[in-house]
C-alpha positions as CSV (number, residue, x, y, z in Angstrom):
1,X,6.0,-21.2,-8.0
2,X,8.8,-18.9,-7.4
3,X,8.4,-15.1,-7.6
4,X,10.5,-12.6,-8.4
5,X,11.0,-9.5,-6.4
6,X,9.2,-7.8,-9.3
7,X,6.6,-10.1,-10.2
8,X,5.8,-9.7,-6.1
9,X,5.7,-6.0,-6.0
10,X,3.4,-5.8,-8.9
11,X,0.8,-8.7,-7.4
12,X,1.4,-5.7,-4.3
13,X,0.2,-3.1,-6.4
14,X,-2.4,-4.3,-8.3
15,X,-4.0,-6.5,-4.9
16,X,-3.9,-2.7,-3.0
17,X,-5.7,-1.2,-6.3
18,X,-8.1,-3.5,-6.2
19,X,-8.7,-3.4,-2.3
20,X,-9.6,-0.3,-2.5
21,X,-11.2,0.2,-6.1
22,X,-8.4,2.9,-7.4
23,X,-9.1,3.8,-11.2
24,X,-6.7,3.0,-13.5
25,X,-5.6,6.6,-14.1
26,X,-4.9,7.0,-10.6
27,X,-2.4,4.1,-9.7
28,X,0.4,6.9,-11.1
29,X,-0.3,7.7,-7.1
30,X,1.4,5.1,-5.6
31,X,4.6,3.7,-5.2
32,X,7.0,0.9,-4.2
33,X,9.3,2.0,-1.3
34,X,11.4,-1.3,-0.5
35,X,10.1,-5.0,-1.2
36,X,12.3,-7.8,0.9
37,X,12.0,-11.3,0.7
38,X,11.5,-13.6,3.2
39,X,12.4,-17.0,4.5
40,X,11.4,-19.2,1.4
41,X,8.2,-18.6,0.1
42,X,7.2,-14.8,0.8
43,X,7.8,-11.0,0.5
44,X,6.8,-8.1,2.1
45,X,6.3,-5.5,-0.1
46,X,5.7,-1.5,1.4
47,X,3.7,0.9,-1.1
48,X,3.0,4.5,-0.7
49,X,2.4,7.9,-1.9
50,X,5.2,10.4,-3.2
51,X,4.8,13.2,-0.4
52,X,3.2,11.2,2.4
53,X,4.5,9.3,5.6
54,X,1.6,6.7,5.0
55,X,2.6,3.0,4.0
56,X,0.8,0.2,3.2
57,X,3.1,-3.4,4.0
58,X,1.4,-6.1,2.5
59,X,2.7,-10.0,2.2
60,X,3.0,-11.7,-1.0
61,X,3.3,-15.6,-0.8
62,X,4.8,-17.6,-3.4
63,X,1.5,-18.8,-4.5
64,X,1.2,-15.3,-5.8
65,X,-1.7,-14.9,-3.3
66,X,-1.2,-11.7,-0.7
67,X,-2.7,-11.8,2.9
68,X,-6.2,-9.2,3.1
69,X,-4.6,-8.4,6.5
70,X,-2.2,-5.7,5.4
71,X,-1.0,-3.3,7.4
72,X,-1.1,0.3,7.3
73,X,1.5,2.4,9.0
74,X,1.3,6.1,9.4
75,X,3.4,8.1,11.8
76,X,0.2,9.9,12.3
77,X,-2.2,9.9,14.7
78,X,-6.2,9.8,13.7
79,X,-6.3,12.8,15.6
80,X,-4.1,15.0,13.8
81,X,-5.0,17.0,11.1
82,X,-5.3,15.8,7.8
83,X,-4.0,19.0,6.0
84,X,-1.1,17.4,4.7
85,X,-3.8,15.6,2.0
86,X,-5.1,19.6,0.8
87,X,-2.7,19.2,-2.3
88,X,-4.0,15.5,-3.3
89,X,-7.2,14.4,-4.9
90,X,-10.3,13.8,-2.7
91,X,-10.0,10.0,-3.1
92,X,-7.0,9.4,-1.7
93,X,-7.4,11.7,1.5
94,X,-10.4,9.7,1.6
95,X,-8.7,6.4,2.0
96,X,-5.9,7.8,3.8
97,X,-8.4,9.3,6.2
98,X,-9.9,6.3,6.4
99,X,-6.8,4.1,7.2
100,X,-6.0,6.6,9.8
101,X,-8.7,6.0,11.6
102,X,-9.0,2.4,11.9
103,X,-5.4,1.3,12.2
């Protein structure tokens, strides 16, 4: 099967939503940054939050399957304050708290 760049960012999306159980009202939140294919049969596609240094880069294989070993990025460190997440709902400075931490 052969995926197209959009077909692989939205198997991105949707694989991230359902990682981390985001209601469907909330997946307004997130957003494509760059998605770039690679050598024959996958992409990396990078997801975050309008605002926010945080990204997600998740791999998408031809087989439409993406790899639960995603990395998180953040120029943050876990011990920094988190008052950059005052102005978002409680959910996601959970998760991005969360993914702080343990990256």
């Amino acid at each position: 099967m052969e995926l197209t760049t959009t077909q692989a960012e939205q198997i991105a999306l949707d694989f991230l939503m359902d990682d981390w159980s985001i209601p469907p009202d909330d997946h307004q939140w997130f957003t494509v940054l760059s998605s770039r294919f690679i050598g024959e049969n996958w992409y990396i596609v990078e997801i975050g939050i309008e605002g926010l240094p945080d990204t997600w880069a998740i791999q998408v294989y031809d087989t439409g399957e993406c790899d639960p070993n995603y990395t998180f990025i953040s120029p943050l460190s876990p011990s920094e304050s988190n008052s950059d997440l005052a102005d978002f709902p409680d959910w996601i400075a959970q998760v991005l708290i969360a993914e702080r931490k343990h990256r």
